[in-house]
Residue, then its C-alpha position, 0 to 999 in steps of 0.5 A: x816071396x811071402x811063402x819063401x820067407x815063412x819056410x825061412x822063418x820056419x828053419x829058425x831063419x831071420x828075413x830082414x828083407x824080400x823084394x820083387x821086381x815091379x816095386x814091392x818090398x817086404x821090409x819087416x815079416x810082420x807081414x809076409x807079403x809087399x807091403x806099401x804101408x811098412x815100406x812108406x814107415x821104413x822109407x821115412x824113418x831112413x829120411x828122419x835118421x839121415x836128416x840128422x846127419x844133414x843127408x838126403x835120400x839121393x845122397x845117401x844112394x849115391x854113397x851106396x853106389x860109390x861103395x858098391x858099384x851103380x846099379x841101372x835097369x831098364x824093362x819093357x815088353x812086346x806084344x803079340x797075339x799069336x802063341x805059336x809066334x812067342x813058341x818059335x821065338x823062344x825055339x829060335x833062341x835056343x837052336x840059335x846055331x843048331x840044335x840046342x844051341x844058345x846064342x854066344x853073342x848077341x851084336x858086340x856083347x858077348x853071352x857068358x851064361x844062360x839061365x832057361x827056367x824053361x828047359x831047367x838048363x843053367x850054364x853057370x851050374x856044374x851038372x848044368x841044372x838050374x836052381x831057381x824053380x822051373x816050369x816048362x808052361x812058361x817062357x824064359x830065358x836069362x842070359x848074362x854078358x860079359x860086359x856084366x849086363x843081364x837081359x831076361x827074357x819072358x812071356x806074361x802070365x796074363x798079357x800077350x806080351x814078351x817081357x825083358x828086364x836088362x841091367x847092368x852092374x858096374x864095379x865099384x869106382x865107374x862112376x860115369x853114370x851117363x856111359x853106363x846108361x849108353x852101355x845098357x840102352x845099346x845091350x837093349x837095342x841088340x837084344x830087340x834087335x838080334x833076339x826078338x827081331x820085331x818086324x820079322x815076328x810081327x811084335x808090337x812094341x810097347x806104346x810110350 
């Protein structure tokens, strides 16, 4: 993230803003990488400029989600302990209906696209080649619905577990948060169902 932002800096580019996905944000290039300290600075100026406007935190993320749409997430893992185990799960997926062939559904929730930074396959690019960095030593595979949903699927660099991170997106004016939030907990249930399938591959799941 932080050496991303220095060849941007590098190209005469101004970085406002760097993020990743377990909760660290780089807020100003001062320092090129997540910084708890800027961030906390960033977060309670917000607070002090909406208190003058008799506005919360919460209120103004509402405001940001009834312009653009709600935003929720969901992420959690399983593991396992047996490489060849995380290998033929992620073989299985893609010659899922053949050789080299992804899954098109996954329960009711139809696939419209597939991101395999594995294989450096990308269905949603027109020479089918992904963008994004690949590497074949590592697993994963994103899958898109067209229900909007984004499901993620991979392995830990450091830990015998299989990741996923889903999220759902919903276009500006669906502010029924709760049937959001039933949408992705069922796109989540058919992902552990139908892609990992836990009791087949012998996966344990993550402890609450």
């Amino acid at each position: 993230m932080g050496n991303r932002a220095k060849q941007l800096m590098d190209q005469g580019k101004a970085v406002l803003f760097a993020f990743e996905e377990a909760i660290g944000y780089m807020c100003c290039p001062a320092v090129l990488d997540k910084d708890g300290v800027s961030a906390a600075v960033i977060t309670a100026e917000m607070a002090s400029f909406l208190a003058t406007r008799n506005l919360s935190l919460s209120q103004q993320l509402k405001a940001v989600y009834d312009e653009y749409g709600f935003h929720i997430t969901k992420a959690s893992y399983f593991i396992c302990h047996d490489p060849k185990v995380i290998q033929q799960l992620f073989d299985n997926l893609r010659n899922y209906d053949g050789k080299d062939t992804y899954p098109k559904s996954c329960g009711r929730f139809k696939v419209s696209g597939i991101r395999d930074l594995t294989t450096g396959y990308d269905s949603s690019q027109p020479d089918l080649k992904a963008i994004l960095p690949t590497s074949k030593s590592s697993q994963m595979i994103t899958f898109t619905f067209a229900n909007g949903g984004v499901a993620t699927m991979r392995t830990s660099g450091t830990e015998p577990k299989i990741k996923y991170y889903s999220e759902l997106c919903a276009p500006p004016g669906n502010s029924d948060v709760e049937q959001l939030k039933k949408e992705l907990d069922e796109l989540v249930s058919a992902l552990e169902k139908h892609f990992f399938q836990p009791e087949k591959n012998n996966l344990q799941r993550k402890t609450e």
